[in-house]
C-alpha positions as CSV (number, residue, x, y, z in Angstrom):
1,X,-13.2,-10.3,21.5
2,X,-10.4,-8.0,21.1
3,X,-8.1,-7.5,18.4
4,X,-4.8,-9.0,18.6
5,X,-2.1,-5.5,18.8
6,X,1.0,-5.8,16.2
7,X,3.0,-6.4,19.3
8,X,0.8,-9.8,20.3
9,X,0.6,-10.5,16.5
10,X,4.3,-10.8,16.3
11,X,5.1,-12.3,20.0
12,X,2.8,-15.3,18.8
13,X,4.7,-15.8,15.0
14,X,8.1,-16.1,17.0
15,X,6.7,-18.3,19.3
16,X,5.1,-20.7,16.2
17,X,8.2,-20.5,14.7
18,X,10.4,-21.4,17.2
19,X,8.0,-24.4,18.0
20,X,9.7,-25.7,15.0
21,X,12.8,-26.0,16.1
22,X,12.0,-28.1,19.3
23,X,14.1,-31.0,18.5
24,X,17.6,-27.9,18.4
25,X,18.9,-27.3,21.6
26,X,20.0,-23.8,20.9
27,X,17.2,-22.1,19.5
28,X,15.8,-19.5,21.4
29,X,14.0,-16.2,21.0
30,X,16.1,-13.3,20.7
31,X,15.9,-11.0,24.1
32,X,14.3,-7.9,23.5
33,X,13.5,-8.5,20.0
34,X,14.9,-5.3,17.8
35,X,16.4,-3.6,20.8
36,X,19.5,-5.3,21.1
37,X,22.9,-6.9,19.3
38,X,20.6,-9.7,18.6
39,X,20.2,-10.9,14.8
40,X,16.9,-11.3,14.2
41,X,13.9,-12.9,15.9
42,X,14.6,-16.3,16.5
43,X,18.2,-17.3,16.3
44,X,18.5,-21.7,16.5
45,X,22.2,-23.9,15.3
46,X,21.6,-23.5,11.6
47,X,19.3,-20.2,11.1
48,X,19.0,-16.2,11.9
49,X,14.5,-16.1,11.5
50,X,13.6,-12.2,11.4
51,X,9.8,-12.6,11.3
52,X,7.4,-9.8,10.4
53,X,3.4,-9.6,10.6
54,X,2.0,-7.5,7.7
55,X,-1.5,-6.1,7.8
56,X,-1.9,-6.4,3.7
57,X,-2.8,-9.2,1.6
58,X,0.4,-9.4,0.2
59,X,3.9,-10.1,1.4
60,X,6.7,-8.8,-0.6
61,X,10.6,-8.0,0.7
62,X,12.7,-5.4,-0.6
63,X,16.7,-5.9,-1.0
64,X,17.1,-3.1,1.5
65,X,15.3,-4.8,3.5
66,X,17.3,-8.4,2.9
67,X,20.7,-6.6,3.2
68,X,19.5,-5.7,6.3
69,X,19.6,-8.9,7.9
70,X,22.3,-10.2,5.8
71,X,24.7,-6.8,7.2
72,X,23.7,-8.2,10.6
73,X,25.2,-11.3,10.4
74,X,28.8,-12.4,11.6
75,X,31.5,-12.6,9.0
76,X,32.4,-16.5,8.4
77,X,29.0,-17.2,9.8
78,X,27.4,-20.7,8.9
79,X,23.9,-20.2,9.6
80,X,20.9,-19.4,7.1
81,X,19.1,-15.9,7.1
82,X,15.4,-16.3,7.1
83,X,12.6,-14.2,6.7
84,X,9.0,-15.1,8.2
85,X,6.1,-13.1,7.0
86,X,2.7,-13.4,8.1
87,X,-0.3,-11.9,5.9
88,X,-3.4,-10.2,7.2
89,X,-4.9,-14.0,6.3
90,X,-2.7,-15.8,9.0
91,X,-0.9,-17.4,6.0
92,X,2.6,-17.8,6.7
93,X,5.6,-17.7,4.4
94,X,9.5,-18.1,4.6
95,X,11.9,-15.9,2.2
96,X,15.3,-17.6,1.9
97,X,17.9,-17.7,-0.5
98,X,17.3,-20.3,-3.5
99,X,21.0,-21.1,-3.0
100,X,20.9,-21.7,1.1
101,X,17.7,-23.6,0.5
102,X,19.2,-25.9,-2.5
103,X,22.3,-26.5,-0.3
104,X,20.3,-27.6,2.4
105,X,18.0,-30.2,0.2
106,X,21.1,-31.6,-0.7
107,X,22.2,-32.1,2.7
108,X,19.2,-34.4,3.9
């Protein structure tokens, strides 16, 4: 059996995490993923998902890299920047905001 490529490795975390979002009408996988004026991966009603596949034990996110995804999004803009990281274990993991995430537990 072959190895996954990065390519397949990421194709298949968008794809799990949009399964997650089943129930939103809007969320859908961003077209051509990186190569257009899409923000991030996945884009649903509440959330902007960048997800990333890391070949390393562990997962850690620079603010460069966070300000890159914030600087992407649409001034006023309601919806929730996400990261999704997958380790070399298949162990997922979602960055967020403590803020964004507190706000939304207080919402349900």
């Amino acid at each position: 059996m072959r190895n996954k490529t990065t390519k397949e490795k990421g194709t298949q975390l968008e794809l799990w995490v949009l399964s997650h979002f089943s129930d939103d009408k809007l969320a859908r996988l961003s077209r051509a993923s990186g190569a257009t004026n899409d923000i991030g991966d996945v884009t649903t009603s509440d959330y902007f998902i960048e997800c990333k596949n890391w070949n390393k034990d562990c997962v850690t996110l620079s603010m460069k890299t966070w300000n890159h995804l914030i600087n992407q999004m649409p001034i006023n803009t309601s919806k929730i920047p996400i990261y999704v990281y997958q380790n070399n274990k298949g162990k997922k993991f979602i960055i967020m905001d403590a803020e964004d995430f507190f706000r939304k537990v207080r919402q349900e």
